[in-house]
C-alpha positions in Angstrom: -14.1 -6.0 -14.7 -13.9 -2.3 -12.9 -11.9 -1.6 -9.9 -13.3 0.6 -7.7 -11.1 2.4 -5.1 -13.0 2.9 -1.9 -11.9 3.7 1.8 -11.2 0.7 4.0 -13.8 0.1 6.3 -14.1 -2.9 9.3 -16.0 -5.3 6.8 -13.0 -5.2 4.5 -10.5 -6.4 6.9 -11.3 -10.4 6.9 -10.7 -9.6 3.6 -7.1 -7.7 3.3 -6.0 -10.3 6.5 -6.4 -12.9 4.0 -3.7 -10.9 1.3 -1.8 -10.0 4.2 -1.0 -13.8 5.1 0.1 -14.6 1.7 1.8 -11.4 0.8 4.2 -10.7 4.3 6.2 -12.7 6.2 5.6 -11.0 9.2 1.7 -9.8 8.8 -0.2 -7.4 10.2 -2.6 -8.3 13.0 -6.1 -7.7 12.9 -5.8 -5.8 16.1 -3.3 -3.5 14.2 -5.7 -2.8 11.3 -8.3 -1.7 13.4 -6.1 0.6 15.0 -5.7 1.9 11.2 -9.7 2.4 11.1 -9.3 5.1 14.5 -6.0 6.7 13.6 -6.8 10.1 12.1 -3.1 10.4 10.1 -4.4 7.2 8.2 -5.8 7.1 4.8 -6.5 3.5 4.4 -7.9 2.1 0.4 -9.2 -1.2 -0.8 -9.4 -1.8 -4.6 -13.1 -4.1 -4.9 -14.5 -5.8 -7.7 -17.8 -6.2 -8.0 -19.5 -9.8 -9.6 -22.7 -11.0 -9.9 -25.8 -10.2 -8.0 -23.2 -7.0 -6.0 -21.2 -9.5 -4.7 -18.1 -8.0 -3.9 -14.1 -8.9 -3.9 -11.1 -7.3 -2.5 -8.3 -7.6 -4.6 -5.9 -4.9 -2.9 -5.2 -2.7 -0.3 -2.8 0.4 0.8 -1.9 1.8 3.9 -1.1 5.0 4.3 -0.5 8.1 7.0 -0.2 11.7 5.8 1.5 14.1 8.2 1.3 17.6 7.2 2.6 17.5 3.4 4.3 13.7 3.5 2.4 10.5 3.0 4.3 7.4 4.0 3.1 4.4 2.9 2.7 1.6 5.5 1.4 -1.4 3.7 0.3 -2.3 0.0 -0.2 -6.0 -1.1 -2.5 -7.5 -4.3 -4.1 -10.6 -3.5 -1.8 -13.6 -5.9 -4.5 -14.0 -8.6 -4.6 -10.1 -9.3 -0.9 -9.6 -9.7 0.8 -8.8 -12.9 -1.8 -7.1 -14.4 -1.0 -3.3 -13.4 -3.2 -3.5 -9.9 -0.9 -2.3 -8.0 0.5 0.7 -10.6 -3.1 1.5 -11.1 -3.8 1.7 -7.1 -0.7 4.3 -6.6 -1.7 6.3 -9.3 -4.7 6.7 -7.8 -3.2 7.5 -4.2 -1.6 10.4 -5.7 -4.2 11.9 -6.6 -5.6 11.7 -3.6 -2.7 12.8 -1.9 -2.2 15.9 -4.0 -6.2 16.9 -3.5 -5.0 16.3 0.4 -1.9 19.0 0.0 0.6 15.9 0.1 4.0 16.9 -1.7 6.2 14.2 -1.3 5.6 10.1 -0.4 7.9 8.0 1.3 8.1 3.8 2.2 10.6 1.1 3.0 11.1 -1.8 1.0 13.4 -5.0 1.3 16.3 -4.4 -1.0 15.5 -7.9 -1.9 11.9 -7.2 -3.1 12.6 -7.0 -6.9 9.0 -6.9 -7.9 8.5 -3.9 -5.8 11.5 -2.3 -6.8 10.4 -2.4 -10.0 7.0 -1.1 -9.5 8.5 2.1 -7.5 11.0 2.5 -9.7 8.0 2.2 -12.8 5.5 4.7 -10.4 8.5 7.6 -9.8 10.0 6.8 -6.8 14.2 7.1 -6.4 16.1 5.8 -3.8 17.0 8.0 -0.9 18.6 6.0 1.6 19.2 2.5 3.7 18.0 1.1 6.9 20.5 -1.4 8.0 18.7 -4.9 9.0 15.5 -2.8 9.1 13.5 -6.3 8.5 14.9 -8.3 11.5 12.8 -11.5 10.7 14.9 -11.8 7.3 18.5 -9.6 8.9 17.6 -7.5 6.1 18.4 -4.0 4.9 15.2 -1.8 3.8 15.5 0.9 1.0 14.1 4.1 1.6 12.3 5.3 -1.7 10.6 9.1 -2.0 8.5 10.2 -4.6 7.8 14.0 -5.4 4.5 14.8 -6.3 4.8 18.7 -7.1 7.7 20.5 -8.8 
């Protein structure tokens, strides 16, 4: 099956709400991903499948807002049956390029320095650690790692 990255559009939010749920333990809204659809910093993906007779499926999603040459990235989750297959690597690889056609030289995000399977993923995708933000996640009284990723040399 072919993934297809296309932009996030209303119909697809049902969809990623659904991921969110099962993939944060304090989730998004769906008032705050509409807000994504109007903000003009946001660059907002969702990785589809398509099945039979052009059904299609969202299996991922990535949040993102690019200010001047820094992307930060808000939100990524894989829906549970899509993990562990390189979804996730594939979708970032993909965000790069986009954020180098966009002039983007450097992307940023906060993680839980508890989140080992995203650690790994940064760590796999480029990313280094540049810093802490004491009991950033208050639901958890947890510290988040800030991780930075050059793009251009």
């Amino acid at each position: 099956m072919q993934w297809h990255l296309i932009e996030l559009t209303r119909p697809d939010i049902e969809h990623i709400l659904e991921i969110e749920e099962m993939s944060f333990a304090e989730p998004w809204s769906l008032t705050l991903f509409l807000e994504e659809l109007i903000c003009k910093d946001a660059f907002d993906y969702v990785i589809k499948i398509y099945g039979a007779k052009e059904t299609e499926t969202v299996i991922a999603y990535i949040c993102t807002r690019i200010i001047y040459s820094e992307m930060n990235i808000l939100r990524i989750a894989v829906s549970k049956e899509w993990r562990g297959i390189g979804v996730a690597s594939w979708l970032l690889d993909k965000l790069f390029e986009i954020a180098v056609s966009k002039g983007v030289v450097s992307v940023f995000l906060e993680v839980k320095s508890s989140n080992n399977a995203a650690l790994a993923l940064y760590n796999k995708s480029g990313f280094a650690n540049i810093g802490k933000r004491p009991n950033y996640y208050t639901e958890a009284g947890e510290d988040a790692l800030v991780l930075m990723k050059k793009l251009t040399s």
